[in-house]
C-alpha positions, 0 to 999 in steps of 0.5 A, spaced: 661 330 924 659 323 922 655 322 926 651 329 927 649 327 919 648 321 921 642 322 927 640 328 922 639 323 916 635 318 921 630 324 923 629 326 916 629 319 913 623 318 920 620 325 917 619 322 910 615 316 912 610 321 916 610 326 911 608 320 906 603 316 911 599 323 911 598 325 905 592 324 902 591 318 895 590 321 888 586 317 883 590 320 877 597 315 879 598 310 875 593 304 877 588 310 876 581 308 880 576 307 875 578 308 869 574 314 867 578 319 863 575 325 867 582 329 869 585 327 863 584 335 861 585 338 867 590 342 869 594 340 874 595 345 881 600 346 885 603 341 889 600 343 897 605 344 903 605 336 904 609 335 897 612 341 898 615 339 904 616 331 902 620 334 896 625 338 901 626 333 906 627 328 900 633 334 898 636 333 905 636 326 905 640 325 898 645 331 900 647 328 908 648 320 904 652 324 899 655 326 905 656 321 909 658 317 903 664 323 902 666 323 909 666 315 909 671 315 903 677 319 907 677 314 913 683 309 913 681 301 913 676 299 919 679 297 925 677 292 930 675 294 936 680 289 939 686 293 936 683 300 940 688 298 947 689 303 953 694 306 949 699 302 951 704 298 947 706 291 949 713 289 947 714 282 946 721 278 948 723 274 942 726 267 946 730 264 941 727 255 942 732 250 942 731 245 936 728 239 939 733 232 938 730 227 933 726 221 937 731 215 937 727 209 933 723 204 937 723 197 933 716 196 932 715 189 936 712 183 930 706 182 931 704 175 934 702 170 929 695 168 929 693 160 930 689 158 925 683 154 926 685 147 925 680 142 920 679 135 918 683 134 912 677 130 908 680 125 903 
């Protein structure tokens, strides 16, 4: 079921930017043209097909997200794909370790005295 929304939300997302890439611009947006105050009385028409249809798939989209969002929340913690097996269950044998015996102490030997060297003594 996700997934038939989530390839629904992709095909209407899709939709969306060519619908929007089609249509045509208007001169009365908020940048404005030239400045003119020509469409300020004016009524505004109906919008045509095209923003008809961008506000219809805009609805699509904001209710499969919702759904997806809803469909999210019910699933447990995501699990790695690693964890997903064959189906089988391994069984590990606990093998009891022998404590190791503690190492016997080797005397350090003493490090060998190092000559000095030897200068005249100035009386």
């Amino acid at each position: 079921m996700e997934s038939v929304i989530l390839v629904i939300q992709l095909i209407v997302a899709l939709a969306i930017v060519a619908v929007v890439l089609v249509q045509p611009a208007e001169d009365a947006g908020f940048v404005g043209g030239s400045g003119s105050m020509s469409n300020l009385g004016a009524t505004r028409t109906k919008g045509d097909a095209l923003s008809r249809i961008t506000g219809y798939l805009g609805a699509v989209f904001f209710i499969s997200s919702l759904a997806l969002a809803l469909l999210a929340e019910h699933h447990g913690p995501a699990k790695s794909i690693l964890d997903v097996g064959t189906g089988q269950k391994t069984v590990q044998k606990l093998v009891p370790v022998k404590k190791a015996e503690p190492e016997k102490a080797v005397p350090a030997k003493p490090a060998p005295e190092q000559k000095r060297p030897s200068a005249p003594i100035s009386k």
